[in-house]
mmCIF entry with sequence, helices, sheets and N, C-alpha, C, O atoms, coordinates in Angstrom:
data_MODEL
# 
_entry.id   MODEL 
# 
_entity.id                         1 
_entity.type                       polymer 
_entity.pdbx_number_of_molecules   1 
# 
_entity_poly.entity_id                      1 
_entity_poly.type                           'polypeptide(L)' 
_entity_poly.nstd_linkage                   no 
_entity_poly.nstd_monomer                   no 
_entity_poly.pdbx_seq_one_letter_code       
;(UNK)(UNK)(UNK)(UNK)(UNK)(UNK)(UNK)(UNK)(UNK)(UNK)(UNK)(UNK)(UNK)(UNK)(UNK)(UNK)
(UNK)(UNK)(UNK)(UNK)(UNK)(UNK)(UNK)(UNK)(UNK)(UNK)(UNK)(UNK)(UNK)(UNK)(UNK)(UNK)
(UNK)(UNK)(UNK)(UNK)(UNK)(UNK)(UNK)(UNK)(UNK)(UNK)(UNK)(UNK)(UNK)(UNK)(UNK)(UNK)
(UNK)(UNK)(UNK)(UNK)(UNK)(UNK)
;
_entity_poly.pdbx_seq_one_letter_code_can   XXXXXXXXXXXXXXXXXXXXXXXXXXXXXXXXXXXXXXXXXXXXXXXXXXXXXX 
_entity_poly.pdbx_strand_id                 A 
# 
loop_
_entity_poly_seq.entity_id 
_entity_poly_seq.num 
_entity_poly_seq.mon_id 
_entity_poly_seq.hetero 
1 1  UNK n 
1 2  UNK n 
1 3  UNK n 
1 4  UNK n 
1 5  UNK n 
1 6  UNK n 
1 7  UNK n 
1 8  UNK n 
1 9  UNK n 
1 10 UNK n 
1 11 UNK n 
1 12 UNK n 
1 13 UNK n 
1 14 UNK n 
1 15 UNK n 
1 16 UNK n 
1 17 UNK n 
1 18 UNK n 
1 19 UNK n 
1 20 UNK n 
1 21 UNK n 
1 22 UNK n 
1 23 UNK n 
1 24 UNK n 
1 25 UNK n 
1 26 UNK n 
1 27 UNK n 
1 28 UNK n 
1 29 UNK n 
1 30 UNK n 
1 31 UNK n 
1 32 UNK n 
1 33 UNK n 
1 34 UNK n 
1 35 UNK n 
1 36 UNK n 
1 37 UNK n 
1 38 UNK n 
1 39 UNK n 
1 40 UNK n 
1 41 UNK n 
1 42 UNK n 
1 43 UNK n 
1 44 UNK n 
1 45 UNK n 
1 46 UNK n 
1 47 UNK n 
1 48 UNK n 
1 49 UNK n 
1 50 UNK n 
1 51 UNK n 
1 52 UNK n 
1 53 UNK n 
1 54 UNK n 
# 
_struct_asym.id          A 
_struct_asym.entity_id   1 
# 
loop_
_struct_conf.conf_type_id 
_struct_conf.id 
_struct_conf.pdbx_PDB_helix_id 
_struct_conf.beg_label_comp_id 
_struct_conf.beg_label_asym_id 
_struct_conf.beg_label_seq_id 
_struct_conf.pdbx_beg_PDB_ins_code 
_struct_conf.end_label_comp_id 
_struct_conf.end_label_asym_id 
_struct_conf.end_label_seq_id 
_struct_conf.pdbx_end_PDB_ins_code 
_struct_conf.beg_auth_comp_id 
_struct_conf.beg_auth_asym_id 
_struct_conf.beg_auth_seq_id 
_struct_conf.end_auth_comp_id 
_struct_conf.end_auth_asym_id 
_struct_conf.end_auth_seq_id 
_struct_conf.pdbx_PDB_helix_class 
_struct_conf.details 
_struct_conf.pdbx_PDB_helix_length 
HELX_P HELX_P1 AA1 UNK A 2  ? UNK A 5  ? UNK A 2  UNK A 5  1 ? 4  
HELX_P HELX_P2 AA2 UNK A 17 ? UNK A 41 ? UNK A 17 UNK A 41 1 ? 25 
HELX_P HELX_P3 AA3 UNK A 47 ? UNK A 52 ? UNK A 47 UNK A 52 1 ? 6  
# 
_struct_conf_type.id          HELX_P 
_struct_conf_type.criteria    ? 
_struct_conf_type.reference   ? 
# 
loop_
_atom_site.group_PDB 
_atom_site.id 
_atom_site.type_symbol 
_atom_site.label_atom_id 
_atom_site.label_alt_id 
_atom_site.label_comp_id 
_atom_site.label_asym_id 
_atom_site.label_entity_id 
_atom_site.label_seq_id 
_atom_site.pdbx_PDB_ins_code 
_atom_site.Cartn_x 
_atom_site.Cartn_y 
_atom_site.Cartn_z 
_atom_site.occupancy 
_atom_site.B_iso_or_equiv 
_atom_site.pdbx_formal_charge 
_atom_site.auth_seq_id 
_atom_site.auth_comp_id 
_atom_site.auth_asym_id 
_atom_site.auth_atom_id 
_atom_site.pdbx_PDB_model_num 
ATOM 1   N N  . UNK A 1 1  ? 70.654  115.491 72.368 1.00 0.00 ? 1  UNK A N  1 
ATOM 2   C CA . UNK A 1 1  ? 70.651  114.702 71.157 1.00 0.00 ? 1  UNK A CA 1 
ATOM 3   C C  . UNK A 1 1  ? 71.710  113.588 71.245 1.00 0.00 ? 1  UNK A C  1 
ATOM 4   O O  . UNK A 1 1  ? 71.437  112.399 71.078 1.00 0.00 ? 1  UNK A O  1 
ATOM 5   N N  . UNK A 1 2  ? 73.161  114.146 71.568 1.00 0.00 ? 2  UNK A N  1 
ATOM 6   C CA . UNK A 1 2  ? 74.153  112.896 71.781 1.00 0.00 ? 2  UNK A CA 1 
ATOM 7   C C  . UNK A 1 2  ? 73.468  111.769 72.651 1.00 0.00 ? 2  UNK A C  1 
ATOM 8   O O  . UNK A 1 2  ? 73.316  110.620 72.234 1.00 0.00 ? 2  UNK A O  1 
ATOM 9   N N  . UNK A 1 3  ? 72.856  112.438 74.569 1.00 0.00 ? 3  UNK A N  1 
ATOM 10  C CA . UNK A 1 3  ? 72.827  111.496 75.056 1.00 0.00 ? 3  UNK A CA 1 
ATOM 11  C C  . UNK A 1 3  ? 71.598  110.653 74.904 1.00 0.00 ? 3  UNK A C  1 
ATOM 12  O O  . UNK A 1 3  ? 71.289  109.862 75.795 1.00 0.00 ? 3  UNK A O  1 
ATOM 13  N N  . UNK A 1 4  ? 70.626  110.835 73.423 1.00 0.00 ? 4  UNK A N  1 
ATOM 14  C CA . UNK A 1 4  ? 69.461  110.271 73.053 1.00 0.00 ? 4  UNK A CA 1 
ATOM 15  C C  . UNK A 1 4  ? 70.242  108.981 72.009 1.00 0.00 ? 4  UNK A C  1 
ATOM 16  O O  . UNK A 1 4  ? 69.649  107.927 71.779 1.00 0.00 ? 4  UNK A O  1 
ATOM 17  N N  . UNK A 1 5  ? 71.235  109.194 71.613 1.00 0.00 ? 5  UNK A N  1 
ATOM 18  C CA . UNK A 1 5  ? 72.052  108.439 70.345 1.00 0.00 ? 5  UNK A CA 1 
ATOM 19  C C  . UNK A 1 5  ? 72.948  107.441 71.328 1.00 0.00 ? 5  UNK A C  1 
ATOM 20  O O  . UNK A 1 5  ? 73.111  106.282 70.949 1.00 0.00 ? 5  UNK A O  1 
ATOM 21  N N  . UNK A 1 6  ? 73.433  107.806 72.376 1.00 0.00 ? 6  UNK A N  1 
ATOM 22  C CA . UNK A 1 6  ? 73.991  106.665 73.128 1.00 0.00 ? 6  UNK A CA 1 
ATOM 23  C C  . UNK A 1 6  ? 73.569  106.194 73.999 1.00 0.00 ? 6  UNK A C  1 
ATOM 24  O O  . UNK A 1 6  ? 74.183  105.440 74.753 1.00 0.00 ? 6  UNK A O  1 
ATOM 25  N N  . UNK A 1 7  ? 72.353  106.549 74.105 1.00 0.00 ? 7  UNK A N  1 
ATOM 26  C CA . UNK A 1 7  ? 71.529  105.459 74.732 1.00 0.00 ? 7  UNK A CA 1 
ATOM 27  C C  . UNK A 1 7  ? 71.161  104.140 74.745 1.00 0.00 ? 7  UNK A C  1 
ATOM 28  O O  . UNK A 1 7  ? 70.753  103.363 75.608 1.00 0.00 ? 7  UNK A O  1 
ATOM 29  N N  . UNK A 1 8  ? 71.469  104.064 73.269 1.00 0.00 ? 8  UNK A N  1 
ATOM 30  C CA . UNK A 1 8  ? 70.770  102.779 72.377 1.00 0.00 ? 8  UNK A CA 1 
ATOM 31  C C  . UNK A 1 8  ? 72.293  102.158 72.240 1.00 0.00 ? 8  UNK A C  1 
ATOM 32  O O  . UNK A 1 8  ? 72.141  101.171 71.519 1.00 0.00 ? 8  UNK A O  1 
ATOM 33  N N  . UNK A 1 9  ? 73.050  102.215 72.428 1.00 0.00 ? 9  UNK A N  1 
ATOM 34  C CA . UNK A 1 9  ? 74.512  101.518 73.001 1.00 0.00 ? 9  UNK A CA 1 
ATOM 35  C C  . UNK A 1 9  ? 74.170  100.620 74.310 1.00 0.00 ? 9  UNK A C  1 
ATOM 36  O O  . UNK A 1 9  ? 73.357  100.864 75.201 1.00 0.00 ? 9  UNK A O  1 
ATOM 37  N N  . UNK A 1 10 ? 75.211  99.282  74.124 1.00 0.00 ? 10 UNK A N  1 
ATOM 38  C CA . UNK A 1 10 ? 75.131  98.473  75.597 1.00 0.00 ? 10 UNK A CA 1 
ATOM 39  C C  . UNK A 1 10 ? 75.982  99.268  76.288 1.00 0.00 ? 10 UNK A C  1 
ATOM 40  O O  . UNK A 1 10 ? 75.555  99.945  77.223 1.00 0.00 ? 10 UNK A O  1 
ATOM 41  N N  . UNK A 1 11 ? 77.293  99.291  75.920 1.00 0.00 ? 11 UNK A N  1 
ATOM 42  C CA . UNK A 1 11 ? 77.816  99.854  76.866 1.00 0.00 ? 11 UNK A CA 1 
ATOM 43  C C  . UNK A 1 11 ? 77.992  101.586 76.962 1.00 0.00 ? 11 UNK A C  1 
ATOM 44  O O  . UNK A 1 11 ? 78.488  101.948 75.895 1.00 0.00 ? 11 UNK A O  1 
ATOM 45  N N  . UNK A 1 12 ? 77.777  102.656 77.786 1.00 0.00 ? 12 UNK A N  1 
ATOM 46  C CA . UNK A 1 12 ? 77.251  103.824 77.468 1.00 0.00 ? 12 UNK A CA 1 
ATOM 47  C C  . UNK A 1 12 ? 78.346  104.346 78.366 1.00 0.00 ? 12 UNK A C  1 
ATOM 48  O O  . UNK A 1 12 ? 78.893  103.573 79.152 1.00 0.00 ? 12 UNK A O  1 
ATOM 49  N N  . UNK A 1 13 ? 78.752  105.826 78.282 1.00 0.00 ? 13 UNK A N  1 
ATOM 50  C CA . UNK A 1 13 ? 79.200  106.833 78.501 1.00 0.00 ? 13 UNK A CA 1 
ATOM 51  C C  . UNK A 1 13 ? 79.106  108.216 79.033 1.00 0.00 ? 13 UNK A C  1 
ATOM 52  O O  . UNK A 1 13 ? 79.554  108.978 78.176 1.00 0.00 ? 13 UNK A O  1 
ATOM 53  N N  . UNK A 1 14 ? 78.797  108.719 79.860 1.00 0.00 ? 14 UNK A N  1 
ATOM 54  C CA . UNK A 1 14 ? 78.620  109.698 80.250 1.00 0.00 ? 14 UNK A CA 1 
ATOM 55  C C  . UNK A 1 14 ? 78.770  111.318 79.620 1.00 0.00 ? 14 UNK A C  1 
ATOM 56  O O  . UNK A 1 14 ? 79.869  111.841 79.805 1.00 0.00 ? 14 UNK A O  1 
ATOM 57  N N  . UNK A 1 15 ? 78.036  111.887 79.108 1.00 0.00 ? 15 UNK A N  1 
ATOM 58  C CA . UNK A 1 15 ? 78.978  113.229 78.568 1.00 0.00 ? 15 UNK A CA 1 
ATOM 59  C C  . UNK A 1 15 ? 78.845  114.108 79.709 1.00 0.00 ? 15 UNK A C  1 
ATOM 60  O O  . UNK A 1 15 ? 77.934  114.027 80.533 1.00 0.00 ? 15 UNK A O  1 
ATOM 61  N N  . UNK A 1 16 ? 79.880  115.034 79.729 1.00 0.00 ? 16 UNK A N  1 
ATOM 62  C CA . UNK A 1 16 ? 79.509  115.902 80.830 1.00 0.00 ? 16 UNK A CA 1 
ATOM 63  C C  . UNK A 1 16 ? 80.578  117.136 79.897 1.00 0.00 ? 16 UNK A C  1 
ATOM 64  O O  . UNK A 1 16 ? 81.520  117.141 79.105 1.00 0.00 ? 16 UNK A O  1 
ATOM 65  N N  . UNK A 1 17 ? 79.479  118.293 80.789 1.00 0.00 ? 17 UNK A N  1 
ATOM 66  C CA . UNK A 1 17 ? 80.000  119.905 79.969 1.00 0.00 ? 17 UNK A CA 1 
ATOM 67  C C  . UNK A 1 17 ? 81.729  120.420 79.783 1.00 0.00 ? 17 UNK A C  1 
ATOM 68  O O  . UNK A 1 17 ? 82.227  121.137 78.915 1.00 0.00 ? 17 UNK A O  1 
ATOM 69  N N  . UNK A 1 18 ? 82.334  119.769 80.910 1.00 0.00 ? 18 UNK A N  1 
ATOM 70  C CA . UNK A 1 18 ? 83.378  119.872 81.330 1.00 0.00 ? 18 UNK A CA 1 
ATOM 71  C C  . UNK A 1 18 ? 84.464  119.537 80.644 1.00 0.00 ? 18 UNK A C  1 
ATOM 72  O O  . UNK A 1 18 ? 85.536  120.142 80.670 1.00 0.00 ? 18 UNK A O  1 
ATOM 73  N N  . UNK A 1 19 ? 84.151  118.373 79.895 1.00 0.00 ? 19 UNK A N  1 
ATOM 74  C CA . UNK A 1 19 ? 85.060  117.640 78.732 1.00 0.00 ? 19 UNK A CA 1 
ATOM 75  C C  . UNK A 1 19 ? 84.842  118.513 77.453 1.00 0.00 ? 19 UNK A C  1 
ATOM 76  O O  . UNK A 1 19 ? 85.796  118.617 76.682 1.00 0.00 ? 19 UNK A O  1 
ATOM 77  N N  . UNK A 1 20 ? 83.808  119.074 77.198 1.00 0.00 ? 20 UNK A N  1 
ATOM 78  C CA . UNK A 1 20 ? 84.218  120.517 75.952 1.00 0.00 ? 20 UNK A CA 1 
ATOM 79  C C  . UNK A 1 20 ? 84.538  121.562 76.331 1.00 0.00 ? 20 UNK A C  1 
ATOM 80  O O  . UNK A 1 20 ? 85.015  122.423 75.590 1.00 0.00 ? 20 UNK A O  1 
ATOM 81  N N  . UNK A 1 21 ? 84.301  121.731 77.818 1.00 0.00 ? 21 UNK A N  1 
ATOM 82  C CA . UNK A 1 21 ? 85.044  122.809 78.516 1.00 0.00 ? 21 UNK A CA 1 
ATOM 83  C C  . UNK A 1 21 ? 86.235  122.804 78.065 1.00 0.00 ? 21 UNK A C  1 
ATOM 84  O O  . UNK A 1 21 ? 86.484  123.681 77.238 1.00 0.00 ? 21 UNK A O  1 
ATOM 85  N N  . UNK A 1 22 ? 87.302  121.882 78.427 1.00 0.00 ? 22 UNK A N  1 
ATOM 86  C CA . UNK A 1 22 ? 88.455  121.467 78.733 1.00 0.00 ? 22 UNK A CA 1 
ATOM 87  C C  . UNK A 1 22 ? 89.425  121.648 77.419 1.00 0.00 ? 22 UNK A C  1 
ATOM 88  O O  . UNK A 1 22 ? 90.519  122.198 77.301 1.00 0.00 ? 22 UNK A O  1 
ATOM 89  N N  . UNK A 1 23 ? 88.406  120.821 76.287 1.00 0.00 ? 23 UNK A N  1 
ATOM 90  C CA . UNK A 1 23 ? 88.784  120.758 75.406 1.00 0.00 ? 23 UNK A CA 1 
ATOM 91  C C  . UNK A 1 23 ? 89.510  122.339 74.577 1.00 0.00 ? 23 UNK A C  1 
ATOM 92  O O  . UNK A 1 23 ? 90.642  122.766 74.349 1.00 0.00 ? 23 UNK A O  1 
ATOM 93  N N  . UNK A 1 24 ? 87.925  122.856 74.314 1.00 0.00 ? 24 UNK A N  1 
ATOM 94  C CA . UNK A 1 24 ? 88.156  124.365 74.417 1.00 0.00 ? 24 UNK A CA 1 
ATOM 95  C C  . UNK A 1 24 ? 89.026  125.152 74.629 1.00 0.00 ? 24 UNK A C  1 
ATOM 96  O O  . UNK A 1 24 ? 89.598  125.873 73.811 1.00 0.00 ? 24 UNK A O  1 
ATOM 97  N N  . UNK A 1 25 ? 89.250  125.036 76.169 1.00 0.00 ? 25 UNK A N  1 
ATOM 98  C CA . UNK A 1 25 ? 90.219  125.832 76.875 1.00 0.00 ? 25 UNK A CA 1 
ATOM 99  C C  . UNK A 1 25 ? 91.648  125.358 76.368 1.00 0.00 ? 25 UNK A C  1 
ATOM 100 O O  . UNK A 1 25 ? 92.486  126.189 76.017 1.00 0.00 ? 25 UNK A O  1 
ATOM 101 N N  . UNK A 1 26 ? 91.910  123.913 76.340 1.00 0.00 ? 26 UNK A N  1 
ATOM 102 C CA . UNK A 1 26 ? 93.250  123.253 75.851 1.00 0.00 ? 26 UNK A CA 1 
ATOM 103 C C  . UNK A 1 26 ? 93.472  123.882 74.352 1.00 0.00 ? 26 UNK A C  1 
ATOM 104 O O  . UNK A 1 26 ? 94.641  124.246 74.216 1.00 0.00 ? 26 UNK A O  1 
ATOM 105 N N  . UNK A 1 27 ? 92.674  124.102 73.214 1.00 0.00 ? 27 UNK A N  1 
ATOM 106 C CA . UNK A 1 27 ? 92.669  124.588 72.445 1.00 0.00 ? 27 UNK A CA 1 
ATOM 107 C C  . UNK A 1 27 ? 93.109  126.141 71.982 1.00 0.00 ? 27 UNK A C  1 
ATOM 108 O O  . UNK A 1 27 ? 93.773  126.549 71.030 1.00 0.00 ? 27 UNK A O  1 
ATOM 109 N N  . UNK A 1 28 ? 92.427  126.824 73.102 1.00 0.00 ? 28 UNK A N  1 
ATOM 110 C CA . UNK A 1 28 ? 92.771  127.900 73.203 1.00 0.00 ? 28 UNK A CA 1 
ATOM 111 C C  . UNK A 1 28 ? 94.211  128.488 73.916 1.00 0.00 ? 28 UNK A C  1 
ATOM 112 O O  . UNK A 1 28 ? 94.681  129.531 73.460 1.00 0.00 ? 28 UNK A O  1 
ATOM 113 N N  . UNK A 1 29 ? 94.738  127.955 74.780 1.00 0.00 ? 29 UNK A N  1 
ATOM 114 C CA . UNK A 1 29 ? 95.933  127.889 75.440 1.00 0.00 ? 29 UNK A CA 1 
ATOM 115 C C  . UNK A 1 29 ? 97.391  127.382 74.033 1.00 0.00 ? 29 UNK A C  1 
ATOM 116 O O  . UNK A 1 29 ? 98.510  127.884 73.916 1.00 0.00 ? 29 UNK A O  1 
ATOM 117 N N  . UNK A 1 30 ? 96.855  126.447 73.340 1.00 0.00 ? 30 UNK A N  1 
ATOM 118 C CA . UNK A 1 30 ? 97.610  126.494 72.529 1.00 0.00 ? 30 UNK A CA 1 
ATOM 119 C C  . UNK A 1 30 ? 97.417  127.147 71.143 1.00 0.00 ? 30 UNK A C  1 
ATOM 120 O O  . UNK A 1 30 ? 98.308  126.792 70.371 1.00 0.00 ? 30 UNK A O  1 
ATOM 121 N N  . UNK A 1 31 ? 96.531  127.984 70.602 1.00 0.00 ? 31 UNK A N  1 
ATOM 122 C CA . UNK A 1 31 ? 97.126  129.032 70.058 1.00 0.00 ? 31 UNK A CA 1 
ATOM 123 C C  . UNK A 1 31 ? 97.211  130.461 70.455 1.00 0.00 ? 31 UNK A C  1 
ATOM 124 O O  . UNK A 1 31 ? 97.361  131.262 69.532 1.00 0.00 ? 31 UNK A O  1 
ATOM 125 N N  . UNK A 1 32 ? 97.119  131.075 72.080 1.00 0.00 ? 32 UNK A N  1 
ATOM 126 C CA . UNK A 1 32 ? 97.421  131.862 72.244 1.00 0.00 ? 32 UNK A CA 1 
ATOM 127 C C  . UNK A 1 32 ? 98.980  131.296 72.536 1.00 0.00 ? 32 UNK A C  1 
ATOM 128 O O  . UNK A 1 32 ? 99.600  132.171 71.931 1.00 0.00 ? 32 UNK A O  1 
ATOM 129 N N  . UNK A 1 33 ? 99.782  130.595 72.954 1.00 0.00 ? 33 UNK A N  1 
ATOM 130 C CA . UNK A 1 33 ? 101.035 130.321 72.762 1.00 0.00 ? 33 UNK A CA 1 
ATOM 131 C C  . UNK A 1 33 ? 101.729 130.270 71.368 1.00 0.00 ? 33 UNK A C  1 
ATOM 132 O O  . UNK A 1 33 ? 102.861 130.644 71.062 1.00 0.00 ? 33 UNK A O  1 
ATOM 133 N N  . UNK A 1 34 ? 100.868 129.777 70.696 1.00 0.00 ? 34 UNK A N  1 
ATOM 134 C CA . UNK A 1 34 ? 101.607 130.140 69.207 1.00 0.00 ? 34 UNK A CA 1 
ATOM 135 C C  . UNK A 1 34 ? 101.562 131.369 68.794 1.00 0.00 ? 34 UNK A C  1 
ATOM 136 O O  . UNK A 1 34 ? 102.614 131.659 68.223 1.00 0.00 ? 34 UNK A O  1 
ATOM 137 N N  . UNK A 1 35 ? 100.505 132.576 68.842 1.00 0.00 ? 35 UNK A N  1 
ATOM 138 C CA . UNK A 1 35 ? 100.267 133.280 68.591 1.00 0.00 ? 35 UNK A CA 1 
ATOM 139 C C  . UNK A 1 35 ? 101.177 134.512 68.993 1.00 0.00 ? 35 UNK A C  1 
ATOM 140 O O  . UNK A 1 35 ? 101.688 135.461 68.398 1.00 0.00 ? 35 UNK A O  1 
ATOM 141 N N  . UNK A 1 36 ? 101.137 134.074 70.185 1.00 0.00 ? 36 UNK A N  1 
ATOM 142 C CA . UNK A 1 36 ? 102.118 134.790 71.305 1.00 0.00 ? 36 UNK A CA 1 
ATOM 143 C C  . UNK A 1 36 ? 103.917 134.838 70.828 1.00 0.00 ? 36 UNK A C  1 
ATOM 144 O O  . UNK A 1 36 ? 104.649 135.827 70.793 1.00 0.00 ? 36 UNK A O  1 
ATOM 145 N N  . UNK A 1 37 ? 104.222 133.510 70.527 1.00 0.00 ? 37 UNK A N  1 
ATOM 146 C CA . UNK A 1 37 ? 105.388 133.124 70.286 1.00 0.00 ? 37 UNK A CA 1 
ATOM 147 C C  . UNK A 1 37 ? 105.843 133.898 69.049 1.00 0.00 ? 37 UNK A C  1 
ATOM 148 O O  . UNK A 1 37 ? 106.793 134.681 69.022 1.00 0.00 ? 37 UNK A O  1 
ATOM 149 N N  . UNK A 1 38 ? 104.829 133.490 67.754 1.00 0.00 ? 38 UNK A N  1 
ATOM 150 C CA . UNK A 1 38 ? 105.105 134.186 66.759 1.00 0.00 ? 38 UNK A CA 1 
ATOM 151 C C  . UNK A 1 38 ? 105.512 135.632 66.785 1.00 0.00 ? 38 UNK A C  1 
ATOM 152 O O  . UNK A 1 38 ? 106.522 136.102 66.262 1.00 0.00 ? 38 UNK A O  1 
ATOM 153 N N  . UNK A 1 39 ? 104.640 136.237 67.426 1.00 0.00 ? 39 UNK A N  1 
ATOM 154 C CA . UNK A 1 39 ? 104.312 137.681 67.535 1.00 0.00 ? 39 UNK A CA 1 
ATOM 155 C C  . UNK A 1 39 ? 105.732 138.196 68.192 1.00 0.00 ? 39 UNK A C  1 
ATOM 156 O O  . UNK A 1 39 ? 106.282 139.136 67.618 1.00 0.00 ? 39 UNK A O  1 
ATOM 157 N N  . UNK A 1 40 ? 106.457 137.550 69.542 1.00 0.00 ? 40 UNK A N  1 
ATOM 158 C CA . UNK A 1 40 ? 107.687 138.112 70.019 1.00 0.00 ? 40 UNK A CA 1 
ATOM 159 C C  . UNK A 1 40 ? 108.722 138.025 69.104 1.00 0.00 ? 40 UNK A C  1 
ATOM 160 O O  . UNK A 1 40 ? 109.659 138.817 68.997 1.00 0.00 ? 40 UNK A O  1 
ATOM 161 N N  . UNK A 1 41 ? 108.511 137.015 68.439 1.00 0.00 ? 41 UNK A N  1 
ATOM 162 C CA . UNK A 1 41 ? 109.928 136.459 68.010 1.00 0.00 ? 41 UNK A CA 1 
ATOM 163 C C  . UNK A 1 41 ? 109.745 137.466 66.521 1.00 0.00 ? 41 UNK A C  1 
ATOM 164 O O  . UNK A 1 41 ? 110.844 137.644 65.997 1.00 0.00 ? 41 UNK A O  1 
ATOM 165 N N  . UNK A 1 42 ? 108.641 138.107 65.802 1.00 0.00 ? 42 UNK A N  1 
ATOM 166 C CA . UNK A 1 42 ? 108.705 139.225 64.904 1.00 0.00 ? 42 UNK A CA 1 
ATOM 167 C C  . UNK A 1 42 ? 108.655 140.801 65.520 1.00 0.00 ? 42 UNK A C  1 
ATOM 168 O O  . UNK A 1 42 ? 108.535 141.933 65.050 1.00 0.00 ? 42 UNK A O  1 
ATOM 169 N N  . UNK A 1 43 ? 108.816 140.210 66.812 1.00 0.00 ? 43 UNK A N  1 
ATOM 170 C CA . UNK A 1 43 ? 108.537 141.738 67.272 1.00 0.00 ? 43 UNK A CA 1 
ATOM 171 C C  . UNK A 1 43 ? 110.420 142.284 67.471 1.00 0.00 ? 43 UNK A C  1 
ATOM 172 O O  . UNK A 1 43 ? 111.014 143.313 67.147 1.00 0.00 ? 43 UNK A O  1 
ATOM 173 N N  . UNK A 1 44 ? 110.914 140.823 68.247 1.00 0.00 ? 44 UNK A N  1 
ATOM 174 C CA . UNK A 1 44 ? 112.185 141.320 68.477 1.00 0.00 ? 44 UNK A CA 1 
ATOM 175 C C  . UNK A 1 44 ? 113.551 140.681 67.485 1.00 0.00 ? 44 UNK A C  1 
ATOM 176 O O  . UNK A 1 44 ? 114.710 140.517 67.865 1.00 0.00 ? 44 UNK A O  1 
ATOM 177 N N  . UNK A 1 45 ? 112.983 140.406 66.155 1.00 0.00 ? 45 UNK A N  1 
ATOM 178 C CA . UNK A 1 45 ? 113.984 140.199 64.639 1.00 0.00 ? 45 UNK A CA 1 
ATOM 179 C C  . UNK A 1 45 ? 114.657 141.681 64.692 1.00 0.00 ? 45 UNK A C  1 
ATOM 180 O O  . UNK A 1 45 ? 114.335 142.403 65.635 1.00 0.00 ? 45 UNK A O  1 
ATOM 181 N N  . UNK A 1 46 ? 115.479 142.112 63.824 1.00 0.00 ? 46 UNK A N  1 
ATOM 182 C CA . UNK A 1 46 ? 115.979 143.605 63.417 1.00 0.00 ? 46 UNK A CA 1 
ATOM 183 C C  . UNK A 1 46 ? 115.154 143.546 62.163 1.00 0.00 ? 46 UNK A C  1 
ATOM 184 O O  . UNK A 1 46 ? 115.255 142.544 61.455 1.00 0.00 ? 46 UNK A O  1 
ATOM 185 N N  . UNK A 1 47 ? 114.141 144.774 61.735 1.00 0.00 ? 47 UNK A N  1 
ATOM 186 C CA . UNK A 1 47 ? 114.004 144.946 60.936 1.00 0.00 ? 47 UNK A CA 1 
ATOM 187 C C  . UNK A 1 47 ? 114.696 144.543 59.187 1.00 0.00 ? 47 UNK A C  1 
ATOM 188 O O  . UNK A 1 47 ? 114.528 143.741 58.268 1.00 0.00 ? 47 UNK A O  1 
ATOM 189 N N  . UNK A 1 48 ? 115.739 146.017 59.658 1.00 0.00 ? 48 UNK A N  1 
ATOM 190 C CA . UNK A 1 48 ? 116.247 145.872 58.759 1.00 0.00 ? 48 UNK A CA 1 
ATOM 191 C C  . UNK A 1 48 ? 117.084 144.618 58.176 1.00 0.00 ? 48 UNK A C  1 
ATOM 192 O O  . UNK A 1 48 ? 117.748 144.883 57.174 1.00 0.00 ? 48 UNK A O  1 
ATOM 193 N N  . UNK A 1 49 ? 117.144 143.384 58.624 1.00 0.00 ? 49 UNK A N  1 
ATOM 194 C CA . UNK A 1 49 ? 117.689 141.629 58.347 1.00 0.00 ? 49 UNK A CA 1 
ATOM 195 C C  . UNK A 1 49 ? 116.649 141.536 57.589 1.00 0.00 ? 49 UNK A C  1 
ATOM 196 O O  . UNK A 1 49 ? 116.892 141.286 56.408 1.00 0.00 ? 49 UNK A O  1 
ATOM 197 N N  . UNK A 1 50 ? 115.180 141.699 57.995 1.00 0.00 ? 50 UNK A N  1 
ATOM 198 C CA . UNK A 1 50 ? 114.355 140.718 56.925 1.00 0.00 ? 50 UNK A CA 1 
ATOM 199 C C  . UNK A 1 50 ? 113.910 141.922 55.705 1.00 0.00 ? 50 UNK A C  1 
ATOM 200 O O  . UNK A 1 50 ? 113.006 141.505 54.981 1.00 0.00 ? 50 UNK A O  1 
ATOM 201 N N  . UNK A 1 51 ? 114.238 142.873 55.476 1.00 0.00 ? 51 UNK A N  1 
ATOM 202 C CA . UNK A 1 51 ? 114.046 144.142 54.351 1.00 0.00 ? 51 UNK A CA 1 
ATOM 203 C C  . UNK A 1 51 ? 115.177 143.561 53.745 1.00 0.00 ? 51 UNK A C  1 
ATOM 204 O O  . UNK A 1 51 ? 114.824 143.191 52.626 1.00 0.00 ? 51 UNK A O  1 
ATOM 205 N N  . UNK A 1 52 ? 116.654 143.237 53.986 1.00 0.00 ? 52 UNK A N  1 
ATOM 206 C CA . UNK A 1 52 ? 117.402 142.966 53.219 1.00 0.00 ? 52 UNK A CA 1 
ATOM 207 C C  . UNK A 1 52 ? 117.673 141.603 52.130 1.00 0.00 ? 52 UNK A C  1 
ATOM 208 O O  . UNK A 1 52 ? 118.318 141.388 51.104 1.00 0.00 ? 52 UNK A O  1 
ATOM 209 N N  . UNK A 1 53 ? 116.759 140.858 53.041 1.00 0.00 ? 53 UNK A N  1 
ATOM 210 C CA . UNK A 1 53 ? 116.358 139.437 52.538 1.00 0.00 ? 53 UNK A CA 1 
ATOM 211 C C  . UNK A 1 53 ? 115.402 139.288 51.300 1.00 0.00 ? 53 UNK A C  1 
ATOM 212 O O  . UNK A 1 53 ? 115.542 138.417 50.441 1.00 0.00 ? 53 UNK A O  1 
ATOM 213 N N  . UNK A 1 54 ? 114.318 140.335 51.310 1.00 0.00 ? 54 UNK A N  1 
ATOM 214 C CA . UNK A 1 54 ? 113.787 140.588 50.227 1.00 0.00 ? 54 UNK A CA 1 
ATOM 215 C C  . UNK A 1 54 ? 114.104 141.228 49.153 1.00 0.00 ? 54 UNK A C  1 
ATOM 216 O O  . UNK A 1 54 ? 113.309 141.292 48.215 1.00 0.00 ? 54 UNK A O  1 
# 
């Protein structure tokens, strides 16, 4: 469907699978790093600091 819509463009573009591959994967790499990050940094707080805070 995209490459039926840029067809009708002069100047045209190539899509290829690889560039949502990429995308994807870049996507995913950064929230298993956030995810990741979050998760250590509540894993290794002292409890009892954030019970007292509340």
């Amino acid at each position: 469907m995209m490459s039926d819509w840029l067809s009708n463009y002069q100047y045209r573009t190539e899509l290829h699978w690889w560039v949502f591959a990429l995308a994807g994967a870049g996507a995913m790499v950064i929230a298993l790093l956030t995810v990741s990050s979050q998760a250590i940094k509540a894993a290794l707080t002292n409890p009892t600091k954030s019970l007292r805070d509340e």
